[in-house]
N, C-alpha and C positions, 0 to 999 in steps of 0.2 A: 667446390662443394658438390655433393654427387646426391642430386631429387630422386634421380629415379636408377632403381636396379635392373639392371638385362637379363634377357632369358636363362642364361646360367644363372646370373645372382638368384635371381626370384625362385627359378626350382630349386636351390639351395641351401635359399633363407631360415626355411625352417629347422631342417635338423641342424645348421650351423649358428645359430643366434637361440636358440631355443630350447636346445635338447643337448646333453654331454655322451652324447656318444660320439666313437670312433667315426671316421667319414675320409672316403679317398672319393677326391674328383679328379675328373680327367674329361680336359676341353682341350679347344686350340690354344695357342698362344695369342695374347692378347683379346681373351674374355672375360677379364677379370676376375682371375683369381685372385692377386693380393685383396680385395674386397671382401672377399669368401672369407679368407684368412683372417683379416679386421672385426670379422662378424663372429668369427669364434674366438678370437680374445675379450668381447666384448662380454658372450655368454661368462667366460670364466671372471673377470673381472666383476660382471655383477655379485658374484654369487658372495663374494666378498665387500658388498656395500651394503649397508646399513640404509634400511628402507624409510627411516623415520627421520633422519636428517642426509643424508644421501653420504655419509663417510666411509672412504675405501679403504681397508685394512692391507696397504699395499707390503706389511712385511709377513701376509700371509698366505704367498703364489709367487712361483715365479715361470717366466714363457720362454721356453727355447723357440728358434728359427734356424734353420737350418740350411743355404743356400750353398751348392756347388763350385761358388768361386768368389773371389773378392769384391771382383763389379758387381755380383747382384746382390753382396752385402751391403756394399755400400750404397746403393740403389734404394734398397728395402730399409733399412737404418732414414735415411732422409725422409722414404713414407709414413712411416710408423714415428717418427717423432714429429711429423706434421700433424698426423691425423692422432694422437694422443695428448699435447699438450695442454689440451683441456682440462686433462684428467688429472695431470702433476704425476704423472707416468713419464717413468726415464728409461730411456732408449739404449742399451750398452752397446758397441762394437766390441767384442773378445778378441781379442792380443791372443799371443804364446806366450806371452811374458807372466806366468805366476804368480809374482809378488803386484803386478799390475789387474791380473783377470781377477784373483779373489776380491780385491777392490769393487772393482767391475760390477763380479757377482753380488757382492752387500747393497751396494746404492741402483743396483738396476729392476724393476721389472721383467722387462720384456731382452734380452741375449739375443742378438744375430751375431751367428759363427756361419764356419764351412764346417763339416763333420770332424777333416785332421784337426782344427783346433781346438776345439770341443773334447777329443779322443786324448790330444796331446797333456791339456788340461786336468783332465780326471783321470788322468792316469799320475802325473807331477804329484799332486796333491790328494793322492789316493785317503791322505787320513780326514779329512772334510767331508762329510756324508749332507751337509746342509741342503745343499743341490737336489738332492735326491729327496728330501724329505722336504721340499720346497716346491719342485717342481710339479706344477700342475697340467701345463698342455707342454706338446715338442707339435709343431710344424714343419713339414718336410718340405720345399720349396720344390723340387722336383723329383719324382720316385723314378725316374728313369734311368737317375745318377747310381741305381745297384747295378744296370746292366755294365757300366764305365767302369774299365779298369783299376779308380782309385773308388770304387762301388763298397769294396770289401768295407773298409773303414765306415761309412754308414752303414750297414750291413749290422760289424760288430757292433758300435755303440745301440743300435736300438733292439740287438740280440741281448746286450746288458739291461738295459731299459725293461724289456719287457718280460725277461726272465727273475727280476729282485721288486719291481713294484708293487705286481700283484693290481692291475688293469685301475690302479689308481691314477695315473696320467690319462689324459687325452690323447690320443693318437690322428691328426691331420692329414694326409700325404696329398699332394699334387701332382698335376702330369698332364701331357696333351696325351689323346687316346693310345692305344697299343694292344694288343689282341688277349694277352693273360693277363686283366686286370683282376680276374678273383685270385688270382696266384700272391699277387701283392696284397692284395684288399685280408686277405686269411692270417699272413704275416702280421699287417699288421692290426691284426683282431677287431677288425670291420666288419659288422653284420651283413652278411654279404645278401640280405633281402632288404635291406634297408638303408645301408651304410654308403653305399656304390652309388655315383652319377658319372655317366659317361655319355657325351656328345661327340662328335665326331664334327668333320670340315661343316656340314652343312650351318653350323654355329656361329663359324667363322663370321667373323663384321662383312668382308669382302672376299668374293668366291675367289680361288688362288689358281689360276694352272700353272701346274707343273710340268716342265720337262727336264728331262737326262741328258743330255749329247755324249756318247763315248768317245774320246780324240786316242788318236797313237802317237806320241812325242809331245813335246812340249810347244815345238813351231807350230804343230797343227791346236795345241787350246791357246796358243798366243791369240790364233786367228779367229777362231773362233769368239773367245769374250771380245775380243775387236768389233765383230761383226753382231754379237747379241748388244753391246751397249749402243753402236749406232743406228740399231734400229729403233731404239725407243726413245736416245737421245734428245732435245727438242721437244718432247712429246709429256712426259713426264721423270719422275727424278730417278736416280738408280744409286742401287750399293752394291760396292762390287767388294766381295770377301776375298780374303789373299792368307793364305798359309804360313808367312815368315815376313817379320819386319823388312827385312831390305828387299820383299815382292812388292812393301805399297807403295812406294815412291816410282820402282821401277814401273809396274803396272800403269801408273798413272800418267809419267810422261812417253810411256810406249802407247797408250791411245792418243793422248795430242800430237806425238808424231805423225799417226794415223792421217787425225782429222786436220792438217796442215798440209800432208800430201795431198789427200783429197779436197783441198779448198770449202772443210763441212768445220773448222773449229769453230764459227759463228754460232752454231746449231747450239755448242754446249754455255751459250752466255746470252740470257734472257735480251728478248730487245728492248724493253724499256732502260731508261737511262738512267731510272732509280738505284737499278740492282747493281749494274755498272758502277755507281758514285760509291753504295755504300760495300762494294769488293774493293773499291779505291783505297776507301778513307780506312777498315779496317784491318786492310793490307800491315800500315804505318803499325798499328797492334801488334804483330803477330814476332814469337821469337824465333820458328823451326823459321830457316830460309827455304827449304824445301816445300814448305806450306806460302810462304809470299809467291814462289814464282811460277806455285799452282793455282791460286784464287785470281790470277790475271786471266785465267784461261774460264774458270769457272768450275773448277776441279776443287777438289778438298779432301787433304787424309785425316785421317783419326788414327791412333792406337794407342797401347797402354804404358809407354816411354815419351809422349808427351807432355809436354809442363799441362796442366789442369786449366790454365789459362786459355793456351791454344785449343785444347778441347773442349771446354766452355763458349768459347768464336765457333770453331765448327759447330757444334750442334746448334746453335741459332742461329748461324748461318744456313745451313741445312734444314732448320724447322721452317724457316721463313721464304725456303724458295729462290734462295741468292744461288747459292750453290744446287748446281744442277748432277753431276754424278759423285759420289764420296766412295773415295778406296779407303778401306777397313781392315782390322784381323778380328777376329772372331768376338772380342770383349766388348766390341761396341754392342754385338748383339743383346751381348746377356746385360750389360750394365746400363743402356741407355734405353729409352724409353723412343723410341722415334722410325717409323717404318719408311718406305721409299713404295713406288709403286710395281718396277721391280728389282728384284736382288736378285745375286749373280754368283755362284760359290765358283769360284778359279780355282779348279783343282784341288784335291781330295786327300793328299797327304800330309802329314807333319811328322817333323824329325823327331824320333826321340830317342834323350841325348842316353837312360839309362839304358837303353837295351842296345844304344849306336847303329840303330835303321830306320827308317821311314815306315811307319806306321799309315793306316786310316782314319779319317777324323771319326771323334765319336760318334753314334745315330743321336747324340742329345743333342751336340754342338752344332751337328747338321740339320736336325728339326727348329732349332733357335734359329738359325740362322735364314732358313726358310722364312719361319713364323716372323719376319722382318717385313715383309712384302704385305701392302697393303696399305692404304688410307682410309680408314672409314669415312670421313669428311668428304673427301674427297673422289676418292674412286669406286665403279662400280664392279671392277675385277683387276686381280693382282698375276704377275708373273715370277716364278720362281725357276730361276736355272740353277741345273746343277753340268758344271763342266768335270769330267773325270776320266778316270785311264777305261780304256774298252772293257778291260778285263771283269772291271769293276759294277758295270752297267747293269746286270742282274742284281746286284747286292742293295743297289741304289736307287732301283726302278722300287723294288721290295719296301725297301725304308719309307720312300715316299706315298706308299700303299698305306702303309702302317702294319704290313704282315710282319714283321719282328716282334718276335716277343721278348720280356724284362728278365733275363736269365743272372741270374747270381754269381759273384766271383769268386765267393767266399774261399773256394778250393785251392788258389791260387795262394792264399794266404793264411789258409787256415792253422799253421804248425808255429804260427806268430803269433795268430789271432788267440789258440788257446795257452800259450805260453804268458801272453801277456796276462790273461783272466786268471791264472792260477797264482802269477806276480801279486796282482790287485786283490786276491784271497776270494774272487767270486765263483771260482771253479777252484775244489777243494778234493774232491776226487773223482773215480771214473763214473759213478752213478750220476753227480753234477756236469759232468763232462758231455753226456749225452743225452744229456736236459739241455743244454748251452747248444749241440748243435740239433736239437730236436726245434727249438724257438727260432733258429734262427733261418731265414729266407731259404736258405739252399735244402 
């Protein structure tokens, strides 16, 4: 139960619990925004209770959410049906499944999707206009997600959105800082002298430093996250991020080879006997074997082909201190709630399979991933590594600045995007046509 609001909440409070206007925030990561977000369904929620016996008219609103990927769906689904069941407010997760989401949509309130599902959805069942004449707020979970290649698709839905409502929705977005936030804040019809809060690191619970390291080869960032996790090893915990399932196993027993040659495996297994007993006893738990004959060591993987069980062990194991470094892929950022004092990004590409080459991780996946480093409880300063190709060291020193600005995809996809809206009869000719890309981001 949360007494008291933090300095984002509290600058916040007001126009977000109080007033129905538009409103883009942009903080660090982990200053609570989901809070912000709680505090503006609450505003819409009221406006439909009855002040003389306190009854909420709950078939007369409904709230989209909107989050970048399935872990912070399912993340944000667990918050929002904790912090609501008071209310007898039902929490949906949205399928692609049709004959399942219209469902969904009748018995729910408050909708957490990722955008393609939402897109996939009302496009399917394009004769249903309920949605639209129901919905009252959309919440962006992160507006960073239009500079992201799969950006277009929220892009278009809230070009739809905002081009047939006629400024009847609420419009939410979130973000940690970025340099054009009136670029975004205009889109998305944010009084841009009133509507705008933006804080920067200084916000942050725990000051962060950042460094880059450029490596050339692979042998040379082996050595190096080798040599950044043992120096903080012992000392406090660490996540090390890894680009491709079969790097976190490897990663993880190529640093215990390490620290076996060097007679330092000790370092990574707390001395108390406690911690020891209880890596013993919940060894006998676990079903990855790869996961038993890392937790002897003091090591722990995560990722999102894990049974739910093993991943449930690890993160209490990890919240509690047992486990001293956890090798990762990217979802634990976004999906778990849990920081380390520092994190460690191992190199900076991932494959992707439709274009068949190795891309750059995104600046959202890379700023989450950051925004991991930290203990408010605990720490008075966090460390955040980034290990990547040289080449890349400029683009990366940048990101970590926050000089990148939220640039639109739209263009990439635009001869889909309006084929589809003329499918869905929401572009009907060229007059409409260039209203649709006049509303929208790009």
């Amino acid at each position: 139960m949360i007494e008291l609001l933090n300095r984002v909440q509290s600058k916040v409070y007001e126009t977000a619990l109080l007033k129905p206007d538009n409103l883009l925030l942009c903080a660090p990561t982990g200053s609570g925004k989901d809070i912000v977000a709680v505090l503006t369904i609450l505003q819409q929620i009221a406006l439909y209770r009855n002040p003389y016996n306190g009854y909420i008219d709950h078939t007369a609103y409904k709230i989209l959410y909107m989050a970048h990927s399935e872990a912070v769906v399912v993340k944000l689904v667990r918050m929002l049906r904790k912090t609501f069941e008071d209310y007898s407010i039902k929490v949906g997760e949205i399928s692609e499944d049709p004959s399942l989401t219209w469902v969904q949509i009748e018995e729910s309130q408050i909708m957490v999707t990722t955008p393609e599902k939402w897109d996939t959805i009302t496009r399917k069942i394009q004769n249903h206009r309920t949605y639209t004449e129901q919905l009252k707020l959309i919440v962006i979970d992160d507006c960073r997600f239009l500079s992201d290649n799969r950006g277009c698709v929220l892009e278009s839905i809230m070009t739809r959105t905002i081009m047939h409502t006629k400024n009847c929705i609420r419009l939410v977005g979130f973000s940690a800082a970025f340099p054009n936030y009136v670029d975004v804040a205009r889109f998305l019809h944010v009084d841009v002298k009133n509507g705008i809060f933006t804080f920067d690191d200084c916000y942050r619970h725990v000051p962060i430093t950042q460094r880059c390291i450029g490596v050339k080869g692979t042998t040379e960032i082996e050595m190096n996250r080798v040599c950044c996790v043992m120096s903080v090893v012992g000392k406090h915990p660490v996540i090390v991020f890894v680009q491709s399932m079969e790097e976190i196993v490897k990663t993880a027993r190529a640093i215990i080879d390490v620290a076996v040659t060097n007679d330092t495996i000790s370092s990574f297994l707390k001395e108390d006997s406690a911690s020891r007993e209880i890596l013993c006893t919940r060894t006998d738990l676990v079903n990855s074997s790869d996961l038993k004959h890392l937790l002897q060591y003091g090591f722990a993987i995560h990722h999102s082909s894990m049974t739910r069980t093993d991943q449930q062990l690890v993160e209490d194991l990890f919240a509690n201190g047992h486990v001293q470094v956890l090798v990762s892929d990217k979802s634990f950022a976004w999906g778990v709630n849990l920081s380390a004092h520092t994190v460690i990004i191992k190199g900076t590409q991932i494959y992707n399979p439709e274009k068949g080459v190795w891309t750059e991780l995104s600046p959202l996946d890379v700023m989450q991933m950051l925004g991991r480093a930290g203990r408010p409880q605990y720490d008075s300063y966090a460390e955040g590594i980034i290990l990547t190709g040289h080449n890349e060291l400029k683009y990366y020193l940048s990101l970590m600045k926050q000089e990148l600005p939220i640039e639109s995809q739209f263009i990439s996809k635009l001869a889909d995007q309006l084929n589809a809206e003329i499918v869905l009869g929401t572009v009907q000719n060229e007059t409409e046509a260039r209203l649709w890309i006049r509303h929208s981001y790009l």
